[in-house]
N, C-alpha and C positions, 0 to 999 in steps of 0.2 A: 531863533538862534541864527548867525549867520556869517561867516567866514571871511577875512577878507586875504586876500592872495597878492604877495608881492613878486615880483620877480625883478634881477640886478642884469642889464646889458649894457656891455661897455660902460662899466660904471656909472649907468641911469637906473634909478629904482624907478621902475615900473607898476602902476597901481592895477591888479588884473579885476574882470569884473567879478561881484563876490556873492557866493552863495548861500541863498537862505531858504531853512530849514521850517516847515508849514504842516498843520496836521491835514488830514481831509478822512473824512468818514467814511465808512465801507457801503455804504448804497450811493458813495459819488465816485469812488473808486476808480471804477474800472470804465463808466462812462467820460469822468473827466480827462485821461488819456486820449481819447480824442476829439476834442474839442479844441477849436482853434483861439478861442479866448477864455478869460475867466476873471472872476469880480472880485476881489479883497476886500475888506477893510482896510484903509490905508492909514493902521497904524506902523507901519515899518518904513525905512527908506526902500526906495526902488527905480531902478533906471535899466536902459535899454540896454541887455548884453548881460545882465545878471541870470544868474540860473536859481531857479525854485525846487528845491528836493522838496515833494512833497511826500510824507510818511502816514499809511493808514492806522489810524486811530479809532480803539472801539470804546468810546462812549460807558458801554455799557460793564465792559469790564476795566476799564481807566488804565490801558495800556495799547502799546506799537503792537502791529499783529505782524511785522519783519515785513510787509508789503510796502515796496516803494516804488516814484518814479520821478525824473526830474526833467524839467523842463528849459529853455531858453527863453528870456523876454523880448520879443521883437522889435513891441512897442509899448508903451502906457502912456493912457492918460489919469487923469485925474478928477472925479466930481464928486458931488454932495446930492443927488439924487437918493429918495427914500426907498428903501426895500425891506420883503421880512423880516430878513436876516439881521439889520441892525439897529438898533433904536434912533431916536432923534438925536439924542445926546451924544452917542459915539460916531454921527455921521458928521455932526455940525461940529466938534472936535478933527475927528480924522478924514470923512470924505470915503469914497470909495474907489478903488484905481479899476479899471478896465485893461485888462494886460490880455494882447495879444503875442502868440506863441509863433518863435521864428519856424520855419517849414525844416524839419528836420530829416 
């Protein structure tokens, strides 16, 4: 899910950057708060200045546990390098972004 935000100055509509909304698991939680980067799936758009709510989700009961945090994007890139986490199939479709976090 993800938000986009305009704002009107001197009658310029302005495009703000827009935020998007991302589960993360409870045993990446409370370590990925500080972490200076982190890996997506890049099935979403994404660009530098957008912010990421991310919202803990438990798996095991298929629900938000109210725990969240949200981040600033500093910078991203973008590859297709293989990892666990995604098969071949939705890597060689989507790619993976590398999103470093601005120093907040």
């Amino acid at each position: 899910m993800l938000w986009i935000t305009f704002k009107l100055y001197d009658n310029i509509l302005i495009l703000m950057p827009k935020t998007i909304e991302k589960k993360i698991w409870p045993d990446q939680f409370d370590n990925d708060q500080q972490e200076s980067v982190d890996f997506r799936l890049a099935d979403f758009d994404l660009e530098k200045g957008d912010v990421i709510r991310f919202r803990e989700w438990d798996p095991r009961a298929e629900s938000y546990t109210g725990r969240e945090f949200s981040r600033t994007v500093g910078a991203v890139s973008k590859h297709n390098s293989p990892t666990r986490y995604w098969s071949v199939d939705e890597l060689e479709k989507h790619g993976i972004y590398i999103i470093e976090w601005d120093q907040e």
